[in-house]
DSSP file (Angstrom, degrees, kcal/mol; ACC not computed):
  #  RESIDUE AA STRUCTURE BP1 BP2  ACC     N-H-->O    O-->H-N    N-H-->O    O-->H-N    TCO  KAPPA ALPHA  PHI   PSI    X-CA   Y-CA   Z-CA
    1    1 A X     >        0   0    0      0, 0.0     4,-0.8     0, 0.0     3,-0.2   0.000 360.0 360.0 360.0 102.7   -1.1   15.8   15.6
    2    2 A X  T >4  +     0   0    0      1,-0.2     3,-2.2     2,-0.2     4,-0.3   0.898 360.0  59.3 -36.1 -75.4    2.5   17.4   15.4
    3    3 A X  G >4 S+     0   0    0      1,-0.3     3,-1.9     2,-0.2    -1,-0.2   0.824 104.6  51.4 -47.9 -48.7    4.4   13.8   15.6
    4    4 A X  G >4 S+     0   0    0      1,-0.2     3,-0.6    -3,-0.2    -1,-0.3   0.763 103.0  55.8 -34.3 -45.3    2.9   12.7   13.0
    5    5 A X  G << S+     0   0    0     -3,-2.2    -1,-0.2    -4,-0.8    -2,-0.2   0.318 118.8  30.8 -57.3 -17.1    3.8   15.6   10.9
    6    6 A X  G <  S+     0   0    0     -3,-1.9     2,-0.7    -4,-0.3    -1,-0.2  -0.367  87.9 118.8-140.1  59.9    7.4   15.3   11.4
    7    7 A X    <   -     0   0    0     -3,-0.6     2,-0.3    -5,-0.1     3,-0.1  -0.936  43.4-167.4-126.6 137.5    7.6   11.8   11.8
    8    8 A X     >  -     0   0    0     -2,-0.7     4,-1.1     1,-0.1     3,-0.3  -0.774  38.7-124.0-116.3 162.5    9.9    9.9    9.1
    9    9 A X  H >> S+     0   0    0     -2,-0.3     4,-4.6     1,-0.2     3,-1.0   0.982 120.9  52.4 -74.9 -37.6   10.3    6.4    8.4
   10   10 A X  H 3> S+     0   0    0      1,-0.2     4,-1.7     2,-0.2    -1,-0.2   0.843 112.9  52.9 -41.2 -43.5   14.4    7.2    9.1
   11   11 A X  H 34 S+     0   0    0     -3,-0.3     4,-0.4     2,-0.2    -1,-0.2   0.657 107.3  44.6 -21.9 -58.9   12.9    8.6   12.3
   12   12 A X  H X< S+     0   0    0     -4,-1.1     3,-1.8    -3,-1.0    62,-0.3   0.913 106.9  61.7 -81.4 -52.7   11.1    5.7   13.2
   13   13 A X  H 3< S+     0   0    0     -4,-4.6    -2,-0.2     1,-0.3    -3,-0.1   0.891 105.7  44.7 -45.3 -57.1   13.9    3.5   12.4
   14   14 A X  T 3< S+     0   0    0     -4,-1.7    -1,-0.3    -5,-0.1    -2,-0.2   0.480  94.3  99.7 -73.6   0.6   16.0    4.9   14.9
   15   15 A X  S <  S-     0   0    0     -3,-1.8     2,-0.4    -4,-0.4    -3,-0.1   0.428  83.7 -78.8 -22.3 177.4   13.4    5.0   17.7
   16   16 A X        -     0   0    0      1,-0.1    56,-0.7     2,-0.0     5,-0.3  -0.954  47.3-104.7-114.3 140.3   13.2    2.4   20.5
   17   17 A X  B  >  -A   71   0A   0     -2,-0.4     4,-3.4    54,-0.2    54,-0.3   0.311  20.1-123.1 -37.3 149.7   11.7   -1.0   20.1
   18   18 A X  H  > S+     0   0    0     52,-3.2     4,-2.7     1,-0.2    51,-0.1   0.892 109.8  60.9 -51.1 -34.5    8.6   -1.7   21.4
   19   19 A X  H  > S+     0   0    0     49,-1.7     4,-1.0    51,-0.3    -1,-0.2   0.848 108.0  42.6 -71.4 -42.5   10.1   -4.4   23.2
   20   20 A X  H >> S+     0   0    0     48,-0.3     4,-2.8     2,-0.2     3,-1.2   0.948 102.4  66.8 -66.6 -36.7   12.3   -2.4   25.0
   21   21 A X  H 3X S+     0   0    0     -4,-3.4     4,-2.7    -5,-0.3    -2,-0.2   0.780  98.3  52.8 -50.9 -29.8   10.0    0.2   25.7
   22   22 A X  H 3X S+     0   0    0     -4,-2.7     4,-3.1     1,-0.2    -1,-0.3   0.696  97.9  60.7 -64.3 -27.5    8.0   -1.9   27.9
   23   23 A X  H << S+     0   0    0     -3,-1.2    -1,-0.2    -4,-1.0    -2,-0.2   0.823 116.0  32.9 -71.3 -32.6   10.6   -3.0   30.0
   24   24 A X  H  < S+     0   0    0     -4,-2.8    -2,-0.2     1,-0.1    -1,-0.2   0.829 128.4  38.1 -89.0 -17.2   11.4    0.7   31.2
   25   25 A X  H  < S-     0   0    0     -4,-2.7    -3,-0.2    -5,-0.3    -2,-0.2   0.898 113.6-124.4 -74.8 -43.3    8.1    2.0   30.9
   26   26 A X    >X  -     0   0    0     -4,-3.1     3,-1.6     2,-0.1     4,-1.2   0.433  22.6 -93.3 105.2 132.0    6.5   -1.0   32.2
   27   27 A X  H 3> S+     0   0    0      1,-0.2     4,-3.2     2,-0.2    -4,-0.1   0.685 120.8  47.7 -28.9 -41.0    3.8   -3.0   30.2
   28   28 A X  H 3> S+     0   0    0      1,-0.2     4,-1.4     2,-0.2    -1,-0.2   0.706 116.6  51.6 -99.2  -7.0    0.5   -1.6   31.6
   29   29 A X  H <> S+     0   0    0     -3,-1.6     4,-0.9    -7,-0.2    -1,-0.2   0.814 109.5  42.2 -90.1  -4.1    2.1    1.7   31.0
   30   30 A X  H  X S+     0   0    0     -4,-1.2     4,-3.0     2,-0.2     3,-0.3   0.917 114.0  58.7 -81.9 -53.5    3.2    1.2   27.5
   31   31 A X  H  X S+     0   0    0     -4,-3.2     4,-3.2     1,-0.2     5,-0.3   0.826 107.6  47.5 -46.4 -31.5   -0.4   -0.4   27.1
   32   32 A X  H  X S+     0   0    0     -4,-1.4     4,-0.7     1,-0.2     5,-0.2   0.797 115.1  42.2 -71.7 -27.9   -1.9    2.8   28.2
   33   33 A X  H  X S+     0   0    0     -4,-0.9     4,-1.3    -3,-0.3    -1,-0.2   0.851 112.1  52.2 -85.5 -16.3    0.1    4.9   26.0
   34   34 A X  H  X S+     0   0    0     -4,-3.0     4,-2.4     2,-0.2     5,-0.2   0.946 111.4  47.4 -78.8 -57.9   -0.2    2.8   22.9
   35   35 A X  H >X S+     0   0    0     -4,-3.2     4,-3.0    -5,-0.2     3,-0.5   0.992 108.5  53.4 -64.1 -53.4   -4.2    2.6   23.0
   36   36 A X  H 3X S+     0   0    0     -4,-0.7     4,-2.4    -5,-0.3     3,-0.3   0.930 108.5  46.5 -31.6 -60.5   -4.7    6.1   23.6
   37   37 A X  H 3X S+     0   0    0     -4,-1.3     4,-1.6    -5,-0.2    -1,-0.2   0.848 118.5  52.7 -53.1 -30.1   -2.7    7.0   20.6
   38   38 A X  H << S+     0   0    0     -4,-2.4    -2,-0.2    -3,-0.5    -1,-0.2   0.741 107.1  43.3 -43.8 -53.0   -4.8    4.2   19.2
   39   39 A X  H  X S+     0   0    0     -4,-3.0     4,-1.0    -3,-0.3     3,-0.3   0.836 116.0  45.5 -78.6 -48.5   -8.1    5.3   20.0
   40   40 A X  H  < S+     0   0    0     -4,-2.4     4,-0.4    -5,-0.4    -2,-0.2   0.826 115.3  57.4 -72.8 -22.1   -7.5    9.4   19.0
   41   41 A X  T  X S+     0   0    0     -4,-1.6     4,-1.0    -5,-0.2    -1,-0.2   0.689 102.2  49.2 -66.6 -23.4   -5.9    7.7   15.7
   42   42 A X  H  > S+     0   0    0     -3,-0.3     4,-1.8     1,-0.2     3,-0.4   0.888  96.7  72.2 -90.7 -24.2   -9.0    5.6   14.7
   43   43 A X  H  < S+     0   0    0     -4,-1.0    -1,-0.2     1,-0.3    -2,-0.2   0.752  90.8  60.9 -69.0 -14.7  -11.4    8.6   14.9
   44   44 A X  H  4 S+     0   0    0     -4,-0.4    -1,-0.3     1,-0.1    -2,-0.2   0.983 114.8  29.8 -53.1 -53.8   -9.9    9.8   12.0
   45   45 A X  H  < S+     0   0    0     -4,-1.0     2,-0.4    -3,-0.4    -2,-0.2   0.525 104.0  79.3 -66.9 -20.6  -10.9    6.8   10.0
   46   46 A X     <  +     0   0    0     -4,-1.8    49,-0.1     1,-0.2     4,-0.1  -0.707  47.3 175.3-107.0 148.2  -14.0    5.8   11.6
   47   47 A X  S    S+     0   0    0     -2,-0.4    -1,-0.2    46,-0.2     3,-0.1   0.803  79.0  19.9-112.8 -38.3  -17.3    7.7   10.7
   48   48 A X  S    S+     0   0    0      1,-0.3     2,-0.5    46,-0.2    -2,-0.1   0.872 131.0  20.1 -99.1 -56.0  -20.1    5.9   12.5
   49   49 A X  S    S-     0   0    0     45,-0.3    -1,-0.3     3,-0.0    -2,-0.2  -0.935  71.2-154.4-134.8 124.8  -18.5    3.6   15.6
   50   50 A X        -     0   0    0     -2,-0.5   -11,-0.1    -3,-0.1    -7,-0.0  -0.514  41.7 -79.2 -92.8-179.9  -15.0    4.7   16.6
   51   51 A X        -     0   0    0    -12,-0.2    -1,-0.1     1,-0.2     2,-0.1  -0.234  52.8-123.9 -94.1 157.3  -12.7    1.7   18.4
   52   52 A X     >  -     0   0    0     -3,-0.1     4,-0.9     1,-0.0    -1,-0.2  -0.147  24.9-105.1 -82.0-175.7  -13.8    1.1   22.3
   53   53 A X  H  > S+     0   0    0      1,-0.2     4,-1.4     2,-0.2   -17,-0.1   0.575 120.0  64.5 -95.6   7.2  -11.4    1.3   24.6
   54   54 A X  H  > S+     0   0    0      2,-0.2     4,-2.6     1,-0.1     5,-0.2   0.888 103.9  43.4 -65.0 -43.3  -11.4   -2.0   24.9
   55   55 A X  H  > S+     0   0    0      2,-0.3     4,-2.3     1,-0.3     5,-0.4   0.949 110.8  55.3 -77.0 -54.6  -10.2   -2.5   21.6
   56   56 A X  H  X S+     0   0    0     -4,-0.9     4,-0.8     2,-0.2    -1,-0.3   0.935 112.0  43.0 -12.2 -65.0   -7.7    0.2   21.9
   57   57 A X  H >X S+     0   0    0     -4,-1.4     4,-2.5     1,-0.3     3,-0.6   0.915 120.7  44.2 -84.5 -53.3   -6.3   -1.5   25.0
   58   58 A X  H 3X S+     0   0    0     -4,-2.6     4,-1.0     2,-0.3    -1,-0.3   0.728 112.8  47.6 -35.7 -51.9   -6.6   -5.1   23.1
   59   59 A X  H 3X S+     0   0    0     -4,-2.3     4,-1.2    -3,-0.2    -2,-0.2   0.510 110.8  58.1-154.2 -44.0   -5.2   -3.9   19.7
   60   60 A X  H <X S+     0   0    0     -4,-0.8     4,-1.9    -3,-0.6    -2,-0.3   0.938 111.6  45.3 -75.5 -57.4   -1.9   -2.0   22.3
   61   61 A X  H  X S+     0   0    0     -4,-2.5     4,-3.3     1,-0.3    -2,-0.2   0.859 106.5  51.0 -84.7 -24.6   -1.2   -5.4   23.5
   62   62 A X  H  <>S+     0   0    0     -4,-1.0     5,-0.5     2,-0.2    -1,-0.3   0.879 114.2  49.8 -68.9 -25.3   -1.2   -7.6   20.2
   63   63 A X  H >X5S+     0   0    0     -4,-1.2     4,-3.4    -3,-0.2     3,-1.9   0.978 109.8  52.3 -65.9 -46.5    1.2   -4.8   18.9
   64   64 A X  H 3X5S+     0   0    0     -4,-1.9     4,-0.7     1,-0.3     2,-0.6   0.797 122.4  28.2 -22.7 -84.1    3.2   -5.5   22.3
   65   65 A X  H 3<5S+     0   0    0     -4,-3.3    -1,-0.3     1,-0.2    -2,-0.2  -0.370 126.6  40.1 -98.1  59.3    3.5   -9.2   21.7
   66   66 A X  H <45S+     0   0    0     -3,-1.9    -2,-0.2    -2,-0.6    -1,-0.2   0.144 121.9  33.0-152.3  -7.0    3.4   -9.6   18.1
   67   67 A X  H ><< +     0   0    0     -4,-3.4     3,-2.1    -5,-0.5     2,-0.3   0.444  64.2 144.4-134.4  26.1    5.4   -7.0   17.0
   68   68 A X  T 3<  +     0   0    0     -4,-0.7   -49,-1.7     1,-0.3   -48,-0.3   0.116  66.2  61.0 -48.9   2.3    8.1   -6.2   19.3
   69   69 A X  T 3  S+     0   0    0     -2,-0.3    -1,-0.3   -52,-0.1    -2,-0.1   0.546  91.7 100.6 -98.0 -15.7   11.2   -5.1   17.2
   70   70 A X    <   -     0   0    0     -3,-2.1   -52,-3.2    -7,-0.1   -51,-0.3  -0.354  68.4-139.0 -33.9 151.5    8.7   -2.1   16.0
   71   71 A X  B >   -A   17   0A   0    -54,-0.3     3,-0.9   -53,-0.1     4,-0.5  -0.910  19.6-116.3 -95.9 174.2    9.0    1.3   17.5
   72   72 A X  T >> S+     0   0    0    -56,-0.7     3,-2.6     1,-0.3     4,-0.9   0.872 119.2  60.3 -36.1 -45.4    6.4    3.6   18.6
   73   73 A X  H 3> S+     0   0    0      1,-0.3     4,-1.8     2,-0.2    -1,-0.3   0.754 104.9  57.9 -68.1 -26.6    7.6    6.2   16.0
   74   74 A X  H <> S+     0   0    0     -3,-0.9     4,-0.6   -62,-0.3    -1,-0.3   0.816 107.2  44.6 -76.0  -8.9    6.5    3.1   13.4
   75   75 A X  H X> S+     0   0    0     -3,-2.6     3,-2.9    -4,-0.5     4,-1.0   0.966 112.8  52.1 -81.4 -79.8    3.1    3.0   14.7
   76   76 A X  H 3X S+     0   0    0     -4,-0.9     4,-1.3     1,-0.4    -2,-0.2   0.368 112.0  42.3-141.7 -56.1    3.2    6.4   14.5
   77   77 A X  H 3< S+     0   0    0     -4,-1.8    -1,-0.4     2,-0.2     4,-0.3   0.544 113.2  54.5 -94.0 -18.2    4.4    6.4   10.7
   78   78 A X  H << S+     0   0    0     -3,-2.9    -2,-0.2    -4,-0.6    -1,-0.2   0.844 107.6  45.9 -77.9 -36.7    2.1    3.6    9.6
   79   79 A X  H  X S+     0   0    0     -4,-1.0     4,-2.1     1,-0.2     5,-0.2   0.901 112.7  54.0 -65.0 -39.1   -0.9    5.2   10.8
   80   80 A X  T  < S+     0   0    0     -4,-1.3    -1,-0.2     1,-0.3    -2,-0.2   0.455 112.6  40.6 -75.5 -18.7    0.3    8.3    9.2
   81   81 A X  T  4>S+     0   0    0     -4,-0.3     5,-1.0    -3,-0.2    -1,-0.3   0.107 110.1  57.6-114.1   3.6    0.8    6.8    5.8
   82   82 A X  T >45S+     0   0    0      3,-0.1     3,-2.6     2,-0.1    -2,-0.3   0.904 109.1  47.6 -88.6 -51.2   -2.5    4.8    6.3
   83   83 A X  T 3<5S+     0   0    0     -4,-2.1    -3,-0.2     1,-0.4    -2,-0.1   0.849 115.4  46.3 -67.1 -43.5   -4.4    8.7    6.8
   84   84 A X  T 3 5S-     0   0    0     -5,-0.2    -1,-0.4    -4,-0.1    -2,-0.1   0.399 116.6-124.7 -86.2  13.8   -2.4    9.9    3.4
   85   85 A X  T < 5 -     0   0    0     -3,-2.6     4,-0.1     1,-0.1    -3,-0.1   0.795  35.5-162.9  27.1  51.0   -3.5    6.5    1.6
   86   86 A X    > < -     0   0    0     -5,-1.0     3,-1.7     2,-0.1    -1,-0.1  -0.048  33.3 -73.4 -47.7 161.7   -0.2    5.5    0.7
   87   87 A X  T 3  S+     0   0    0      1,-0.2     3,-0.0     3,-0.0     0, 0.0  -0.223 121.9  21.6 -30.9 159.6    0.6    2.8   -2.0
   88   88 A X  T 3  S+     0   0    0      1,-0.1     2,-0.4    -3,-0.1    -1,-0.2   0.495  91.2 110.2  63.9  25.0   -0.5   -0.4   -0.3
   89   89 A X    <   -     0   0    0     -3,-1.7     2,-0.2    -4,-0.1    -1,-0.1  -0.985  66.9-120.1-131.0 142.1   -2.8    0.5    2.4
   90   90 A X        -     0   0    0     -2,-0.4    -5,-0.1     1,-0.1    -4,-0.1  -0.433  27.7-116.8 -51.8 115.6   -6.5   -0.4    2.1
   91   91 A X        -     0   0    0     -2,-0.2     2,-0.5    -6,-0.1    -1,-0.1  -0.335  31.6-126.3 -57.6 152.9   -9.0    2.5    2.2
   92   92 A X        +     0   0    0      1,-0.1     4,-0.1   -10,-0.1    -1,-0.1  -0.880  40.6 163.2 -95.6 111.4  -10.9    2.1    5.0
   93   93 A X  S    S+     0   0    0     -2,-0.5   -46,-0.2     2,-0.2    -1,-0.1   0.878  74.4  36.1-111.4 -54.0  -14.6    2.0    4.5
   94   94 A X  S    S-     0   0    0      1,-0.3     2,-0.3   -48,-0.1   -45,-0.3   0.591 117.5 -88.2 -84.5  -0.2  -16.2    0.5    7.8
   95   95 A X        -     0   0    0    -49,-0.1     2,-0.4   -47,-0.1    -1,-0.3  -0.760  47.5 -68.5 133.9 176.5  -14.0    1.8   10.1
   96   96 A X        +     0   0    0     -2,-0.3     2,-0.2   -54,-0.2   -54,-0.0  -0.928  52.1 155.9-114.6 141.7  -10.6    0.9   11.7
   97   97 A X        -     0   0    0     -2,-0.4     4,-0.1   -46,-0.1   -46,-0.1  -0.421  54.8 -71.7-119.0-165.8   -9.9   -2.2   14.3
   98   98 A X  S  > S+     0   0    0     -2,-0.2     4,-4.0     2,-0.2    -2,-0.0   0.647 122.9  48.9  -2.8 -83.6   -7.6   -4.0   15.3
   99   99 A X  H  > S+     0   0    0      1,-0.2     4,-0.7     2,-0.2    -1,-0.1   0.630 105.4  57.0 -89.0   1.5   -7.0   -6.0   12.8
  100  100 A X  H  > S+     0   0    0      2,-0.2     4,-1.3     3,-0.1    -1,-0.2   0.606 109.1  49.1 -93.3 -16.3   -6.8   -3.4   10.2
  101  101 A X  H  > S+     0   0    0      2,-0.2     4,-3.3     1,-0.1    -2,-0.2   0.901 106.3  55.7 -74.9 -46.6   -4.0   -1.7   12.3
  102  102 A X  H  X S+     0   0    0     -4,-4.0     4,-1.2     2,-0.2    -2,-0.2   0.778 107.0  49.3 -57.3 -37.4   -2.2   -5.1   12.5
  103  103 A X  H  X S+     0   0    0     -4,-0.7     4,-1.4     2,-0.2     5,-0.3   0.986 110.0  68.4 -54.8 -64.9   -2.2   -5.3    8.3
  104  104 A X  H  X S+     0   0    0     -4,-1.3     4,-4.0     2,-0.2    -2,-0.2   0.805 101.3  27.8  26.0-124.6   -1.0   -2.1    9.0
  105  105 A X  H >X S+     0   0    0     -4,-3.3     4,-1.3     2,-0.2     3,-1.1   0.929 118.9  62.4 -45.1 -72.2    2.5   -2.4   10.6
  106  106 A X  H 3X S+     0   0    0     -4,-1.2     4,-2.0     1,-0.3     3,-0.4   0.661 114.2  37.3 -32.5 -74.9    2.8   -6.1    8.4
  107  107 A X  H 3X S+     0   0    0     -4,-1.4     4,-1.7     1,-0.2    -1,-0.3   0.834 125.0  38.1 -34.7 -58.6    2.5   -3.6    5.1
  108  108 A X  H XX S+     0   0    0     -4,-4.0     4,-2.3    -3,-1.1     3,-1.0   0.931 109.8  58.1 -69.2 -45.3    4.6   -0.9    6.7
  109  109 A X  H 3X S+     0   0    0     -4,-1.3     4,-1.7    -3,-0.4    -1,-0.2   0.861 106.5  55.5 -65.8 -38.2    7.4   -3.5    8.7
  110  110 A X  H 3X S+     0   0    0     -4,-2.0     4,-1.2    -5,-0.5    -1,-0.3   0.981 112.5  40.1 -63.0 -44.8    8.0   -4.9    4.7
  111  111 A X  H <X S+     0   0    0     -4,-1.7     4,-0.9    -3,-1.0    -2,-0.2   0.718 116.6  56.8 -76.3 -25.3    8.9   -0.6    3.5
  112  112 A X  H  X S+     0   0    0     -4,-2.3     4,-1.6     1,-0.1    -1,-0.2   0.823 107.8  40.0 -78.0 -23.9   10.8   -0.5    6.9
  113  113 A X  H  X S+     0   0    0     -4,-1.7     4,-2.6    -5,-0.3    -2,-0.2   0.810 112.1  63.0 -91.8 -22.8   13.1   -3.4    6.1
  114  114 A X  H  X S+     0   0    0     -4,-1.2     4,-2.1     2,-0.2     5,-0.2   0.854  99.5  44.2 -66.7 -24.7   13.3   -2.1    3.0
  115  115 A X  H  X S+     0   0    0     -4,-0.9     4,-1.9     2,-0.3    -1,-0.2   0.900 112.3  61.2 -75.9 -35.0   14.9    1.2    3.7
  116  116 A X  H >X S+     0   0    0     -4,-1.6     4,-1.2     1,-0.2     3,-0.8   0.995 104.0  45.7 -43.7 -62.6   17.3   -0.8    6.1
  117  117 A X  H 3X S+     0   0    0     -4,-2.6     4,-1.3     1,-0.2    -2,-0.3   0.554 112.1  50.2 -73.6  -8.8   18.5   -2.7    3.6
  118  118 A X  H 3X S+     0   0    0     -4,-2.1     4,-1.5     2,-0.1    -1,-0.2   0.733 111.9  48.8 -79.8 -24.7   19.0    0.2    1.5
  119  119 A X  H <X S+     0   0    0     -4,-1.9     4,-1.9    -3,-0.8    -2,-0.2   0.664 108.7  54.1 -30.8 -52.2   20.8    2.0    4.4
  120  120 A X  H  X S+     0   0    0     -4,-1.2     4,-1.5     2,-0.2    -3,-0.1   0.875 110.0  49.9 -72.3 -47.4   23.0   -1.0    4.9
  121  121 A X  H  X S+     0   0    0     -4,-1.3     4,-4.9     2,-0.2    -2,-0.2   0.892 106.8  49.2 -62.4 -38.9   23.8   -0.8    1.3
  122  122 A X  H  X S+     0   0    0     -4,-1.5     4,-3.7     1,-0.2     5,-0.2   0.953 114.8  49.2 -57.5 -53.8   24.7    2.8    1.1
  123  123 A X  H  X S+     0   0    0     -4,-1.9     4,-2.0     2,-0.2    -1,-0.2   0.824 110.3  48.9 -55.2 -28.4   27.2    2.3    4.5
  124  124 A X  H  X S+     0   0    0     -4,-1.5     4,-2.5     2,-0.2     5,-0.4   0.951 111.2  48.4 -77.8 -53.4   28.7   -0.4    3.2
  125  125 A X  H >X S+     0   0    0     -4,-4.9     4,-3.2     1,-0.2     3,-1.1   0.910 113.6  47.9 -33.2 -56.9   29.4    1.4   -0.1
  126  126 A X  H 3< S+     0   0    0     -4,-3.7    -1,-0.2     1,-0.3    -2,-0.2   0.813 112.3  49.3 -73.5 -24.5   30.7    4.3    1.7
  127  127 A X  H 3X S+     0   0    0     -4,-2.0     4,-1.8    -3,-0.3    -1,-0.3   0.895 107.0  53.9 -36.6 -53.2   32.9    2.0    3.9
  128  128 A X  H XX>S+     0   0    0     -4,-2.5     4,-1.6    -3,-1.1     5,-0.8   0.979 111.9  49.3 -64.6 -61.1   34.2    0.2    0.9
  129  129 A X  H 3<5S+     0   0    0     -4,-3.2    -1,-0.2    -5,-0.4    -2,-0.2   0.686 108.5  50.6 -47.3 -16.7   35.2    4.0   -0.4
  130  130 A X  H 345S+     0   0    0     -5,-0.5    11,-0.6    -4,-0.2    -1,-0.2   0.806 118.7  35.7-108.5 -23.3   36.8    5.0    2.7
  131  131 A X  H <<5S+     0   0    0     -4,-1.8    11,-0.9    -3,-0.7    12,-0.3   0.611 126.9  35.4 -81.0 -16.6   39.2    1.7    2.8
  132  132 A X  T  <5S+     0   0    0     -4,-1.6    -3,-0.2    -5,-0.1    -2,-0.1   0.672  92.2 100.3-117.2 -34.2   39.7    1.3   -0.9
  133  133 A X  S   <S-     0   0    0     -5,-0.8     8,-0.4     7,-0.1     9,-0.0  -0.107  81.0 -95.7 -51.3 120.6   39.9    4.9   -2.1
  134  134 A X        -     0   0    0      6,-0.1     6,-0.3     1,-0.1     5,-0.1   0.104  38.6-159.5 -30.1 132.9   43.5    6.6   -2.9
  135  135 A X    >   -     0   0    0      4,-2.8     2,-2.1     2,-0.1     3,-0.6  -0.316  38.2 -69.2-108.4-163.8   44.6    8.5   -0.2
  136  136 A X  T 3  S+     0   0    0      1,-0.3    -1,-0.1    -2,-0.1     4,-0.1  -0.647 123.8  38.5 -92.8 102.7   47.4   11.5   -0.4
  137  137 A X  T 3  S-     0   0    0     -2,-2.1     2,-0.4     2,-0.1    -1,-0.3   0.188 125.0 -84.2 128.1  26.9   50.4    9.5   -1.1
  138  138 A X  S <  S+     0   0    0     -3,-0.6    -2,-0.1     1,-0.1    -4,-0.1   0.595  99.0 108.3  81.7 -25.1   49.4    6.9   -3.3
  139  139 A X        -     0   0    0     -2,-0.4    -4,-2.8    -5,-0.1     2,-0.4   0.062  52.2-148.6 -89.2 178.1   48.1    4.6   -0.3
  140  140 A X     >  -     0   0    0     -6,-0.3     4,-0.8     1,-0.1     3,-0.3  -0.936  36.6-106.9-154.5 155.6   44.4    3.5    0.8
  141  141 A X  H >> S+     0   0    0    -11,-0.6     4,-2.7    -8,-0.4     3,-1.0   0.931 117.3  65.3 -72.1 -39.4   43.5    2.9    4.1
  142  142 A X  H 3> S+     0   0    0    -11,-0.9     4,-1.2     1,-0.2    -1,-0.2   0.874 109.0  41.6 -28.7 -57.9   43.3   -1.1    3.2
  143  143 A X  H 3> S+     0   0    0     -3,-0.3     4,-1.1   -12,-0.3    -1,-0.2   0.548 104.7  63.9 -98.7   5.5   47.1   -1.1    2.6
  144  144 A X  H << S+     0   0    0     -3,-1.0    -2,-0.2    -4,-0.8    -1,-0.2   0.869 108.7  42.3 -65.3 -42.4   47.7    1.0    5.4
  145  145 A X  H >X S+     0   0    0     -4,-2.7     3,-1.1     1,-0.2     4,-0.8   0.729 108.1  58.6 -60.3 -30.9   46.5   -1.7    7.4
  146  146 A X  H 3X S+     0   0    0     -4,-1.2     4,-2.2     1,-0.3    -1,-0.2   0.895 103.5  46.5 -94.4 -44.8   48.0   -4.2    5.8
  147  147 A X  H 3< S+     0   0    0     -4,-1.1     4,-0.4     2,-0.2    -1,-0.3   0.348 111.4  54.5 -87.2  27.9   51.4   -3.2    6.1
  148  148 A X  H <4 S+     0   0    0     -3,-1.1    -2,-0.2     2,-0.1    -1,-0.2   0.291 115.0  45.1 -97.9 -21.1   50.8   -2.5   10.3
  149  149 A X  H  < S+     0   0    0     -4,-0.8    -2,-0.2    -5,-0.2    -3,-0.1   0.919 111.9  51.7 -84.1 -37.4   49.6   -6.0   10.1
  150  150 A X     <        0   0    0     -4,-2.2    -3,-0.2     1,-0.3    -2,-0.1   0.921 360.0 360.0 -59.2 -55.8   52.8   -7.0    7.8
  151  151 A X              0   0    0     -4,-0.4    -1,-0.3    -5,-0.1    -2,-0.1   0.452 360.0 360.0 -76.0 360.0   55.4   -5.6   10.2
């Protein structure tokens, strides 16, 4: 699967929530699109009994209401680091559910918040550099402002 292949967690981040997606797609279409990707994703893992489509379609709606600030492109990047057996996903012996996707996202949503907050830190540094750092003429943008506020 090509998305998979160029899908990044940075990627994912900027995606759109799940939560939105459903409101322009509409729920039973979001369901439709999420278990399908669901269902061709678990026949990778599963050797004897691949997920129904019940399960699929079951398994699309807990992400829906339990994990709505995800986006797709994070299903997308969890599954995709579950298949390469990243640190901190379970090999998979009997097969994939549900409830093995849902550890899933939990595992992945913790490496996604981290890379925010390491994101967050890097902008703020480079904020802090662009207000405090010497400009040409002696000045920083911090005391440029401050004497437009002064006068």
């Amino acid at each position: 699967m090509s998305i998979e292949q160029s899908m990044t967690i940075d990627k994912a981040i900027a995606g759109s929530q799940i939560e939105k997606m459903a409101k322009v797609m509409g729920y039973a279409n979001l369901v439709k699109a999420l278990s399908g990707y669901i269902k061709i994703a678990s026949e990778f893992f599963n050797r004897n009994q691949n997920m129904t489509e019940v399960q699929a379609i079951q398994t699309a709606g807990i992400i829906i209401s339990e994990f709505p600030m995800l986006t797709v492109e994070d299903l997308v990047m969890a599954i995709k680091e579950a298949k390469s057996s990243k640190y901190g996903y379970e090999k998979v012996y009997s097969g994939v559910d549900g409830t093995v996707i849902c550890q899933w996202l939990n595992y992945y949503f913790d490496r996604k918040m981290d890379r925010v907050e390491a994101q967050y830190k890097e902008q703020k540094k480079q904020w802090h550099n662009e207000m405090y750092e010497p400009r040409i003429g002696g000045t920083n943008r911090f005391e440029e402002l401050l004497k437009k506020i002064v006068k």
